[in-house]
NUVOVO-940091 format. One line per 8 residues: number of its first residue (from 1); their letters; for each residue z, y, x of C-alpha. Coordinates in steps of 0.05 Angstrom, whole numbers, plus 5000, padded with zeros to 4 digits. Example, Ala and Ser with C-alpha at 12.3 -4.5 7.8 and 13.67 -1.06 7.14 Angstrom:
# residues 2
1> AS> 5156 4910 5246 | 5143 4979 5273
***
This chain:
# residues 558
1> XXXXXXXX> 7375 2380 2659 | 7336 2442 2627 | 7361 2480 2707 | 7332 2414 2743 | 7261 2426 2698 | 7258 2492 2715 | 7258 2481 2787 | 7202 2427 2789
9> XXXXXXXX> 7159 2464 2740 | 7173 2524 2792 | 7157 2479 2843 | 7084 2461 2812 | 7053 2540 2807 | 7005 2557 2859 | 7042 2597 2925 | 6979 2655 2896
17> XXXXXXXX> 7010 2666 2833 | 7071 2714 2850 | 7036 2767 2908 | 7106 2769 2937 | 7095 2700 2967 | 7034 2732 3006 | 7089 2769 3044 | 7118 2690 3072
25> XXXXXXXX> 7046 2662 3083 | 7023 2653 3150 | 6957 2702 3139 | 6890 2694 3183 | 6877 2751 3238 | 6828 2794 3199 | 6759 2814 3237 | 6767 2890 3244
33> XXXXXXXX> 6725 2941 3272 | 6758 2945 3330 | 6763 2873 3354 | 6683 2869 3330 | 6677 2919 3393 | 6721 2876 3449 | 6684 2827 3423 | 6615 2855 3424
41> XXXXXXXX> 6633 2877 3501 | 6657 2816 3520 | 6597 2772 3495 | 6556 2830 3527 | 6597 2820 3597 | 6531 2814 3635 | 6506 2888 3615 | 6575 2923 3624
49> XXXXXXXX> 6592 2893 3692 | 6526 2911 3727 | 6513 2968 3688 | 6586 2991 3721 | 6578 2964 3791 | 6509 3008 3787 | 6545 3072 3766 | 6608 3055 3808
57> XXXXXXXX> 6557 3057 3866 | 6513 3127 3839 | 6579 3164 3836 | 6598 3149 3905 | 6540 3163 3930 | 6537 3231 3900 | 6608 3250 3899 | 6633 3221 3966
65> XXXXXXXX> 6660 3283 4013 | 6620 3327 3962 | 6648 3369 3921 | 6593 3423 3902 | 6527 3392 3935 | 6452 3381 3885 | 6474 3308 3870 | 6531 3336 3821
73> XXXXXXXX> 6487 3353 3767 | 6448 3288 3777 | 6520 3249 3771 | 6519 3283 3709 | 6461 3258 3679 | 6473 3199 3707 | 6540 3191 3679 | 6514 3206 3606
81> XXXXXXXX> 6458 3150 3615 | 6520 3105 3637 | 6558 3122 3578 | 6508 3135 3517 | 6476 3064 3538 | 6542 3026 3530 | 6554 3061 3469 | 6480 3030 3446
89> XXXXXXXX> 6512 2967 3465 | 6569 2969 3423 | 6535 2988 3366 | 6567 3056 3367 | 6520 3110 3342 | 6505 3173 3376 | 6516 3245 3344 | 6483 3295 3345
97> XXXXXXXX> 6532 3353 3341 | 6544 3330 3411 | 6499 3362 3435 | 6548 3422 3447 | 6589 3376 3493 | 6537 3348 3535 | 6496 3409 3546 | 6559 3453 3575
105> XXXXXXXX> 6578 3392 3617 | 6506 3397 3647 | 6514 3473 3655 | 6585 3459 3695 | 6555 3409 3738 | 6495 3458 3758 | 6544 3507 3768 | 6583 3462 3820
113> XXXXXXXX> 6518 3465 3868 | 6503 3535 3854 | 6575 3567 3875 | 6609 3562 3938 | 6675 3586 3911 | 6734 3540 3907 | 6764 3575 3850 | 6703 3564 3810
121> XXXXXXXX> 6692 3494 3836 | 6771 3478 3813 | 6752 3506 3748 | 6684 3471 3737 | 6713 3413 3749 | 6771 3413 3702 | 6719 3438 3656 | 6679 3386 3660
129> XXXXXXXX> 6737 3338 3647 | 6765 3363 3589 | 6697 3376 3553 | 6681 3297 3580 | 6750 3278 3551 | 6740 3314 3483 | 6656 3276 3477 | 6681 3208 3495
137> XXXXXXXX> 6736 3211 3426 | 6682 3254 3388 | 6632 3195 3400 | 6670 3141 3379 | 6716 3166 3331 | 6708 3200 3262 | 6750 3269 3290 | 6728 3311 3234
145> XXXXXXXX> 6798 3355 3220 | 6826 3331 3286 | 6876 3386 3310 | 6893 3401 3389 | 6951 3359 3380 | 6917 3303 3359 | 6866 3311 3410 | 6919 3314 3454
153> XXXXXXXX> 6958 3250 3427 | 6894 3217 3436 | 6878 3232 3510 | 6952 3204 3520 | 6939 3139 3483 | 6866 3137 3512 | 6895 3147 3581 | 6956 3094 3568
161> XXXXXXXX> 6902 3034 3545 | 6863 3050 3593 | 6907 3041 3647 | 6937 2972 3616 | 6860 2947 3618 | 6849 2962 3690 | 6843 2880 3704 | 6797 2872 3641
169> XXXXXXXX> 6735 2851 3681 | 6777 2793 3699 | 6791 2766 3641 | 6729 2787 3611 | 6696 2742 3660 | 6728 2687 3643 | 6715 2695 3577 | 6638 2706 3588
177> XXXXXXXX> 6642 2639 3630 | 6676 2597 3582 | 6630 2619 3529 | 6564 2603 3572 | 6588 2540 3595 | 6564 2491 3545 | 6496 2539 3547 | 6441 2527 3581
185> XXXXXXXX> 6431 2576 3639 | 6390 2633 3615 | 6368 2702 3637 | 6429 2735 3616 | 6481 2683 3645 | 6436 2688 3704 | 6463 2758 3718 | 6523 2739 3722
193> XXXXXXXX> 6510 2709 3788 | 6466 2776 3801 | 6525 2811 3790 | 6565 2766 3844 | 6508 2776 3892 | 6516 2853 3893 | 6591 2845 3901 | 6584 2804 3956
201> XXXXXXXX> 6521 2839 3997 | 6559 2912 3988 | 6609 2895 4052 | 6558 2853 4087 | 6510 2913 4078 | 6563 2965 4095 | 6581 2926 4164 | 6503 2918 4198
209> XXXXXXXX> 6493 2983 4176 | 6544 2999 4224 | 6527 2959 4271 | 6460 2979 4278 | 6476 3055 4272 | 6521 3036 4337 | 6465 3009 4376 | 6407 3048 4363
217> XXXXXXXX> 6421 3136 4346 | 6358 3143 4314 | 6387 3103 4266 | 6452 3123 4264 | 6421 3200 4265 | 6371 3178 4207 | 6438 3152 4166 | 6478 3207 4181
225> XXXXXXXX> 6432 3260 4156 | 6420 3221 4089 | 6487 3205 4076 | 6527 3273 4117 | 6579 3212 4134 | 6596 3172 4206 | 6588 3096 4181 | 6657 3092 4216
233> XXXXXXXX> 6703 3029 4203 | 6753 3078 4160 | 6699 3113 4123 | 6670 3045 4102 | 6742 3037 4074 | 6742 3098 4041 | 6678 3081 4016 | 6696 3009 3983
241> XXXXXXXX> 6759 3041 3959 | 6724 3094 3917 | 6665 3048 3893 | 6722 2999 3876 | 6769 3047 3833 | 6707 3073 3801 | 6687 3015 3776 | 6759 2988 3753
249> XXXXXXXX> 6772 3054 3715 | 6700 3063 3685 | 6704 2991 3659 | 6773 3002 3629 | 6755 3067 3595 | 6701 3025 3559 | 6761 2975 3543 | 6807 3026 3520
257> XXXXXXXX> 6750 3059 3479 | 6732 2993 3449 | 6796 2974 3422 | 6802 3036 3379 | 6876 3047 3381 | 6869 3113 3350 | 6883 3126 3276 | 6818 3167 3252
265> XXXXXXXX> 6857 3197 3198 | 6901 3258 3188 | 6969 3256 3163 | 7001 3314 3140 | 7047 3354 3189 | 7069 3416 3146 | 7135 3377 3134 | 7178 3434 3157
273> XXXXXXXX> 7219 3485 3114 | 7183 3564 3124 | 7251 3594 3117 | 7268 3568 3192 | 7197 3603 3217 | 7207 3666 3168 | 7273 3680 3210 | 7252 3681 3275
281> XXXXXXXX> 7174 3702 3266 | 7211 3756 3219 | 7256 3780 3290 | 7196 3777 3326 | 7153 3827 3286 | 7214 3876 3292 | 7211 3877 3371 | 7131 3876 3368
289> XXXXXXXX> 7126 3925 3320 | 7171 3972 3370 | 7126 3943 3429 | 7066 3969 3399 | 7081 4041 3374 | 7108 4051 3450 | 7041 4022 3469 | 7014 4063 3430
297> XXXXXXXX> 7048 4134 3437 | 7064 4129 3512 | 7000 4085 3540 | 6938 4096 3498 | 6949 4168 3473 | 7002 4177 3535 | 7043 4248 3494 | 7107 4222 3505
305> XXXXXXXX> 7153 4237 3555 | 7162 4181 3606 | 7224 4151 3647 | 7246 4205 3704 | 7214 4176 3770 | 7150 4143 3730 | 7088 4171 3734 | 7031 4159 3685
313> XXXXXXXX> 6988 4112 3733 | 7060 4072 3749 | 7077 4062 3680 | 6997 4034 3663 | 6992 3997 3726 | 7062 3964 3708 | 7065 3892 3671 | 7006 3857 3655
321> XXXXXXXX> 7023 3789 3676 | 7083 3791 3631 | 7037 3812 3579 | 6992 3765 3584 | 7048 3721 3587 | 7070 3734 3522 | 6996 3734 3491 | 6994 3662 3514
329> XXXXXXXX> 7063 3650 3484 | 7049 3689 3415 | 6991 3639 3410 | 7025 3580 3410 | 7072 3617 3366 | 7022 3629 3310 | 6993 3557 3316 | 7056 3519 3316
337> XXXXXXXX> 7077 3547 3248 | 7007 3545 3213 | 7014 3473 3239 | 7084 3444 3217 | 7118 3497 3173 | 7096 3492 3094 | 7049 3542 3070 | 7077 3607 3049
345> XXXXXXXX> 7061 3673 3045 | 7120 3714 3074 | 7105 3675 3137 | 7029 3678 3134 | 7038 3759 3129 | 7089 3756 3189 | 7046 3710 3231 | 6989 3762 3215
353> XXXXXXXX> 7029 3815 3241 | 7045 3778 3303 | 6978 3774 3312 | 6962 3838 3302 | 7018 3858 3357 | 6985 3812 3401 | 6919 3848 3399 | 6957 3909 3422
361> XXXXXXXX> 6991 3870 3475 | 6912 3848 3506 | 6893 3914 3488 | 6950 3942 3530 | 6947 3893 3586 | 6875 3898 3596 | 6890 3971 3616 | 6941 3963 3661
369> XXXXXXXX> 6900 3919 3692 | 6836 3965 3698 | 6890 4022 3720 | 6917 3974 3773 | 6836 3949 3800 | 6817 4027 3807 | 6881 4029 3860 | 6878 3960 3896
377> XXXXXXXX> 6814 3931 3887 | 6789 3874 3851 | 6803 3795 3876 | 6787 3730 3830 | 6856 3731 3800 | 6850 3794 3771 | 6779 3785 3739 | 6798 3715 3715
385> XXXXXXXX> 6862 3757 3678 | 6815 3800 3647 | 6768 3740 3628 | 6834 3705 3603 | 6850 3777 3555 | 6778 3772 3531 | 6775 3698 3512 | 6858 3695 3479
393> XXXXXXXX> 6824 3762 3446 | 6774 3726 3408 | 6817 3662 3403 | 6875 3698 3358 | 6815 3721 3312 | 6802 3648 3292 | 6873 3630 3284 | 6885 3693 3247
401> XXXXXXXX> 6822 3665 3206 | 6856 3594 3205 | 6923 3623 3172 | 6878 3646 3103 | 6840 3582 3118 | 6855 3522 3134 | 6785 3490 3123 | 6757 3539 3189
409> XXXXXXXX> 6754 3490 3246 | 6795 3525 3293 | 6790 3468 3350 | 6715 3481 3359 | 6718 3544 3351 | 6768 3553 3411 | 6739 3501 3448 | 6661 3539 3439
417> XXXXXXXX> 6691 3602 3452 | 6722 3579 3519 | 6672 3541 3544 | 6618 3589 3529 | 6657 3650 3570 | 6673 3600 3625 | 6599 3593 3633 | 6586 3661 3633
425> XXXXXXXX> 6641 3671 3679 | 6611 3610 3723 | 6539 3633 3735 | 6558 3707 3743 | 6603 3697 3805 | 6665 3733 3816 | 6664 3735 3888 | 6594 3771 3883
433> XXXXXXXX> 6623 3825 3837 | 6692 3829 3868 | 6647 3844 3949 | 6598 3895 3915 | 6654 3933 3873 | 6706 3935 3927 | 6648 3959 3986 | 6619 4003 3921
441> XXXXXXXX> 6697 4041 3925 | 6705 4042 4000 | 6643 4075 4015 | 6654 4132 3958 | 6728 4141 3982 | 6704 4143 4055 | 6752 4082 4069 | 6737 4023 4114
449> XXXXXXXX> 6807 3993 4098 | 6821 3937 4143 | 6855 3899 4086 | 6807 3900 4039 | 6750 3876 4093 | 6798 3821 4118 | 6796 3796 4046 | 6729 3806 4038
457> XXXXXXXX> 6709 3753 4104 | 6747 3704 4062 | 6705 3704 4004 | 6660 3640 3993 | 6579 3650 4008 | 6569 3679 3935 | 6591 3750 3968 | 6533 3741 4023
465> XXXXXXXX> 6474 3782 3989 | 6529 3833 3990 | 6567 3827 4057 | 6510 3812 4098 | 6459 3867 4066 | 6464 3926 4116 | 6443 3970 4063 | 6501 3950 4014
473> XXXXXXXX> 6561 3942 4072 | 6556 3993 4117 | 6616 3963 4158 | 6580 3913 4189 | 6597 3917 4260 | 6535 3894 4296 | 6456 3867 4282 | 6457 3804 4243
481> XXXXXXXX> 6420 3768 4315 | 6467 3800 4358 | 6518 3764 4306 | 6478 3697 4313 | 6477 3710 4387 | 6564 3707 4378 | 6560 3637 4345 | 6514 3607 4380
489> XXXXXXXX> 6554 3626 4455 | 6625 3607 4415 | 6581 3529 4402 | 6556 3524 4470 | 6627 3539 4500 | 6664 3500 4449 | 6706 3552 4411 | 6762 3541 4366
497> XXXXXXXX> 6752 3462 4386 | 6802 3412 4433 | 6769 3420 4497 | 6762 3501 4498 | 6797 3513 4569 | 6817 3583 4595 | 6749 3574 4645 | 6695 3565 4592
505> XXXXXXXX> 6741 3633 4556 | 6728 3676 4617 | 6647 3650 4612 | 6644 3660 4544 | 6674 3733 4548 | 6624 3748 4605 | 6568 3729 4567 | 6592 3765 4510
513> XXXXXXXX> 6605 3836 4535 | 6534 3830 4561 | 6507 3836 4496 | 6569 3881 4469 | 6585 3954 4484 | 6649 3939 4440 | 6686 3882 4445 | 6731 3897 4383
521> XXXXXXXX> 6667 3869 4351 | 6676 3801 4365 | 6736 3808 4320 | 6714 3844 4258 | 6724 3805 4197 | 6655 3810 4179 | 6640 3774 4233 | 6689 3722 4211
529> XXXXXXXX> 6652 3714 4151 | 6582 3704 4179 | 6617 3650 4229 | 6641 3615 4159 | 6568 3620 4128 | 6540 3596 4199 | 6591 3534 4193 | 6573 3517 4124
537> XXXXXXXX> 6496 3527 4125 | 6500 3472 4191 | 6536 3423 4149 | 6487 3425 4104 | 6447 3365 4079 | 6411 3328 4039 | 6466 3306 3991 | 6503 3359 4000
545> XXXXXXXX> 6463 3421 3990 | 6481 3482 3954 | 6439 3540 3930 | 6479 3596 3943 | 6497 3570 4021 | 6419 3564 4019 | 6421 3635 3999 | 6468 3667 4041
553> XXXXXX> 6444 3622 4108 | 6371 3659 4093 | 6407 3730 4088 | 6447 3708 4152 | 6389 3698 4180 | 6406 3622 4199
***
């Protein structure tokens, strides 16, 4: 009887009383943050989808078959508008230690149509991502502490939702619909069908614009020259394809960004035992240690005795990729354990040491690498090695900082430092330095190596002031007109193109030895080069134009 009581009085007490029972109720979805933004961007459907469609259509018209023309640094701007004004939408505030980010972008993206270097235009580029990458989480997250792996987990996971929110605009659509249709029709719902408009006038417009390019060339000519593109059926594809992907991966950036996947907060990695990282930093330090007093004895002060058969300039001239090699490695080194071993100080003294060892190891590298230049000449690869020892250099001082103090903030550092020197590196270009330097050397040795000219033609326009300034390159083999004379014949006779036939050869050779004593000439790489500029400065347009083609089609005297 008294067990039977027991269970009805049980029975009566509110479900609220014992918190355990919260565990078993069925609990409402809770209004977070995050959903406040999907829902703030799907109420707000007719600003995003326009606002995309427009930028979809501004980045193919500047980017389209144009990878270094004056429209990239107005993408740029225009891509900030895009993105700081759909922040405003979503409520998301903008900060002002951004500035960092969104001034080096703009200095990349001026570089791009100030360079005719593919290296550089590569680099820019990936530059531009990364830094684009890194102000996109900064702006909507709270990174303060963030490490590079976390950065790095959250481009994954930023990556990941974007791609599962490719079809977003979809359902987004339908949920702006639903939500309107009891409404009256306003100004806002009324863009909707704005929107639809645009989507369906794009092809329509794309089609009689090629159509009437076909039937009057005028037209077609007036077209061509704004847009440098044939308004051919497969370039209109081309065309819809990249205004379509741009717009499908812009809007799902916005949707991955707006669901706020990422945890803002920090956990704790030291979880690992230093005993593990004392061991083999501690084996380390005994082989670096011997590194560097060999460095020292046999490469800086150079009193020892070397190997029989080595010279002093083979032994300096010997090993600086596997140096630099190891730099890179002994980085990653020093940052994994400060990162997931537990504080201690036998392995913050070893990791200082390895450190230390690694500044020998740049040191040691960097000559090699000057001793190797002053024999073969300088090309990109070696000045971007001795940029990369300058900027892993000043990168080890900050995580040798970082290992006595854990407060520095050793991501922006790295990331200012690198971006900073990549500028510099940018705007100075290489391929200017790497044509004065290696003429500079041939004309003191009394050398007109063939080699080094043959890789000289093949340097982008940057090298122009250089290659095509008589008093600077003394090997050039004839006057800059009789050299536009050249180009000119090889475009009236078709050279190098389909329909070149061994008649229009024998005309073109006639005509040619009229104006030549030497026919040898005609195949100088300098020539070659000035045949590149002439190619690029005629491709030139409005969209496409580039200030240092500008600049080396004047010196040519295009």
């Amino acid at each position: 009887m008294n067990e039977q009581t027991t269970i009805s009085n049980a029975s009566q007490i509110p479900n609220n009383a014992y918190p355990i029972n919260d565990y078993f109720q069925p609990k409402e979805k809770v209004t977070t943050k995050d959903s406040f933004l999907r829902k703030q961007m799907k109420s707000q459907f007719s600003f995003f989808a326009p606002a995309t469609i427009l930028y979809a259509l501004f980045y193919t018209f500047c980017l389209y078959k144009n990878a270094s023309g004056i429209t990239y640094p107005f993408f740029v701007v225009g891509t900030f508008c895009y993105f700081f004004l759909s922040m405003k939408k979503l409520k998301v505030p903008y900060k002002k230690d951004s500035l960092f980010y969104i001034i080096s972008i703009f200095l990349l993206g001026l570089s791009n149509c100030c360079t005719d270097s593919i290296q550089l235009l590569r680099l820019n580029k990936l530059g531009i991502f990364i830094l684009a990458s890194i102000l996109v989480l900064h702006t909507v997250y709270q990174d303060t502490g963030w490490s590079f792996l976390k950065y790095a987990g959250a481009f994954v996971r930023t990556g990941w939702d974007a791609f599962v929110s490719l079809f977003t605009p979809f359902s987004d659509l339908t949920s702006f619909c639903a939500a309107k249709k009891e409404e009256k029709t306003t100004k806002e719902s009324q863009l909707v069908f704005i929107l639809l408009g645009i989507a369906i006038s794009i092809p329509i417009l794309f089609i009689m614009i090629t159509l009437l390019s076909s039937a009057d060339i005028v037209f077609h000519n007036v077209i061509h020259n704004l847009f440098s593109f044939d308004l051919a059926f497969t370039t209109l594809i081309r065309i819809g394809l990249m205004i379509t992907c741009t717009f499908f991966a812009s809007y799902a950036l916005l949707s991955a960004l707006s669901k706020k996947n990422i945890k803002e907060e920090v956990t704790e990695k030291k979880i690992l035992e230093p005993i593990v990282a004392i061991t083999v930093t501690g084996m380390l330090c005994t082989v670096y240690l011997l590194f560097s007093v060999i460095q020292i004895l046999y490469l800086f002060i150079g009193k020892m005795k070397l190997p029989a058969g080595y010279t002093y300039s083979v032994y300096a001239r010997e090993g600086f990729f596997q140096l630099l090699t190891v730099c890179i490695i002994n980085l990653v080194i020093v940052l994994f354990c400060i990162s997931f071993f537990k504080d201690n100080i036998i392995l913050k003294i070893l990791l200082t040491i390895i450190s230390g060892c690694t500044y020998i190891m740049i040191l040691s590298s960097a000559i090699r690498m000057f001793m190797y230049i002053s024999v073969y000449n300088l090309t990109f690869l070696r000045v971007f090695v001795l940029w990369a020892l300058m900027v892993i250099f000043l990168l080890m001082i900050g995580i040798t900082i970082y290992i006595y103090n854990s407060r520095f903030p050793l991501f922006f550092y790295s990331i200012a430092i690198t971006t900073v020197f990549y500028i510099v590196l940018s705007f100075v270009h290489p391929d200017y330095l790497i044509a004065r330097y290696n003429l500079y050397r041939a004309q003191a040795e009394s050398t007109g190596d063939f080699d080094n000219l043959r890789y000289l033609s093949y340097l982008s326009a940057d090298a122009a002031p250089v290659l095509l300034d008589t008093d600077k390159n003394p090997y050039i083999p004839v006057e800059l007109d009789t050299m536009k004379k050249f180009v000119l014949l090889e475009n009236k006779y078709g050279y190098e193109s389909k329909d070149y036939s061994q008649e229009k050869y024998k005309q073109l050779q006639k005509e040619i030895k009229a104006v030549l004593n030497d026919e040898n000439d005609f195949r100088n790489p300098i020539y070659y080069y000035y045949k590149t500029i002439y190619k690029s400065s005629s491709a030139m347009n409005f969209r496409n134009f580039n200030f240092s083609i500008f600049i080396a089609e004047c010196k040519a005297g295009l």
